[in-house]
C-alpha positions as CSV (number, residue, x, y, z in Angstrom):
1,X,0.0,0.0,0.0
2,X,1.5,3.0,-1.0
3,X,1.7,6.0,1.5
4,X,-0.2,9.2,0.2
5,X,0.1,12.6,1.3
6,X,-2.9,15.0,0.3
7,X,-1.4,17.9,-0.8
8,X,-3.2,21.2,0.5
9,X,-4.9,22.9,-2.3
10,X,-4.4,26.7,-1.8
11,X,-6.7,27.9,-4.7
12,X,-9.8,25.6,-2.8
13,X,-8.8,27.2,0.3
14,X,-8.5,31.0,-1.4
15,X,-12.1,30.6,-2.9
16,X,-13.3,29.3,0.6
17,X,-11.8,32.7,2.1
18,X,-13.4,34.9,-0.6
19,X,-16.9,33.1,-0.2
20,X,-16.6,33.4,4.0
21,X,-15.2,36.9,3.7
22,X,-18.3,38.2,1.4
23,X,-20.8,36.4,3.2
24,X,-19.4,37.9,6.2
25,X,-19.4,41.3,4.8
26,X,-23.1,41.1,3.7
27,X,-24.3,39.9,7.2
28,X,-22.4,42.6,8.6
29,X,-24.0,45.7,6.8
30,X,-27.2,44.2,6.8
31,X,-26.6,43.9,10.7
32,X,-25.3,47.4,10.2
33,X,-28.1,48.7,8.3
34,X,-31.5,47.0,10.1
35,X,-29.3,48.8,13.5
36,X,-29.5,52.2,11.4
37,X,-32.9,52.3,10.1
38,X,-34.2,50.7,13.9
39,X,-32.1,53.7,15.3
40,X,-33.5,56.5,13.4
41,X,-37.2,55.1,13.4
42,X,-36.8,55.2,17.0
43,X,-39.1,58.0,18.4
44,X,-36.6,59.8,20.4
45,X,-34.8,60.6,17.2
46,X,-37.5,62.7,15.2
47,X,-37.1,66.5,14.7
48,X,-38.0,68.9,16.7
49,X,-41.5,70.6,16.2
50,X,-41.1,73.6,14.2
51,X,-38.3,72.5,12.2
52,X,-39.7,70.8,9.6
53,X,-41.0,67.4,8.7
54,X,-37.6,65.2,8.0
55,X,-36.8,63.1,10.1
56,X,-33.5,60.6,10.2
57,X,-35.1,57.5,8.8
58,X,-36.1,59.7,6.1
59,X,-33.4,61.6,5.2
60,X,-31.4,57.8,5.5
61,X,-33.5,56.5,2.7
62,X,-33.5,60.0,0.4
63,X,-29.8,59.3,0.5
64,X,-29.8,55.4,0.3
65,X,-32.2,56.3,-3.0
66,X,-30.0,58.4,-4.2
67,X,-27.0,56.0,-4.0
68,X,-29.0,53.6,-6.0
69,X,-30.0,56.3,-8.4
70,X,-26.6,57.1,-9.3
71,X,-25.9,53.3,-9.9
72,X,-28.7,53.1,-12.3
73,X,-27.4,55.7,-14.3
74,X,-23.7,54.6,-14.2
75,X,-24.3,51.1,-14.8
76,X,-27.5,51.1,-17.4
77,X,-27.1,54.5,-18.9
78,X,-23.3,54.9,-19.9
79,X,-23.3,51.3,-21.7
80,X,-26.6,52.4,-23.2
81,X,-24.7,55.7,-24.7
82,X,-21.6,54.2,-26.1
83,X,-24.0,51.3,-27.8
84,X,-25.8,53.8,-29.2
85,X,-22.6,56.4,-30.6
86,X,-21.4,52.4,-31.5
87,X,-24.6,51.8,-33.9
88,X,-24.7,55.0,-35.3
89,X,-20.6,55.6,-36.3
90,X,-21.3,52.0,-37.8
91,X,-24.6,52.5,-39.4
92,X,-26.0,49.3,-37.4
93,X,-29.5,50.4,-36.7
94,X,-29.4,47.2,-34.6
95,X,-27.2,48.5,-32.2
96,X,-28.6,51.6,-32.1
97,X,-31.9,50.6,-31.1
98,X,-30.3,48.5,-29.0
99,X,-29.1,51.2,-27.4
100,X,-31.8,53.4,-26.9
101,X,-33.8,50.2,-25.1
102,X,-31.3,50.7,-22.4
103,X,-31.6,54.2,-22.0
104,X,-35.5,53.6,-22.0
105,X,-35.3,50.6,-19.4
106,X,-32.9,52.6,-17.3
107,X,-35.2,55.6,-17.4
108,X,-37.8,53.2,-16.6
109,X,-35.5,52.4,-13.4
110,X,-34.8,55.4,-12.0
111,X,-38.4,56.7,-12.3
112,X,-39.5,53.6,-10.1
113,X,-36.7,54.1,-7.2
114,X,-38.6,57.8,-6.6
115,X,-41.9,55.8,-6.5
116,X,-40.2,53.5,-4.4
117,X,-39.0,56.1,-1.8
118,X,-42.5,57.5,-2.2
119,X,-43.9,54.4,-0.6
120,X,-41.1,53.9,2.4
């Protein structure tokens, strides 16, 4: 019987890291962020009378919103641009149209995040 040694597999063990560290990482700011919102829905945390009707959970989402707006626009709206500038240097009316789908489904997209926030 021959005598075999398992040799340690660092790239298994790398990709075991990665997948523990991102699953750690999205437990923690969900932990993070259900602490947030529960601290600034917390009564004792509104505004003052007279000052106006913001409050912290609200002004957390406006900015959340916005941060997801922005994304929208980087990530479906500059693709959708350069397709579109693409099709029409290279007369491809495919492309083109392909182009301006993506700037009407990212329209589409940021329009529903402000009736989203509407709704919070």
């Amino acid at each position: 019987m021959k005598n075999v040694i398992k040799k340690f597999d660092v790239r298994k063990f790398r990709m075991a890291v990665i997948k523990m560290a991102i699953t750690a990482c999205t437990v923690a700011m969900a932990v993070c962020s259900s602490a947030m919102i529960a601290f600034a829905d917390n009564a004792e945390n509104t505004a003052p009378t007279g000052v106006g009707g913001t409050n912290t959970k609200s002004a957390l989402v406006n900015v959340v919103f916005w941060i997801i707006r922005i994304a929208i626009i980087i990530i479906g709206g500059g693709p959708s641009l350069i397709k579109i500038v693409q099709g029409q240097t290279d007369e491809n009316t495919r492309d083109r149209n392909a182009g301006i789908a993506g700037l009407v489904i990212t329209g589409a997209c940021f329009a529903a995040t402000f009736l989203v926030a509407g709704l919070i």
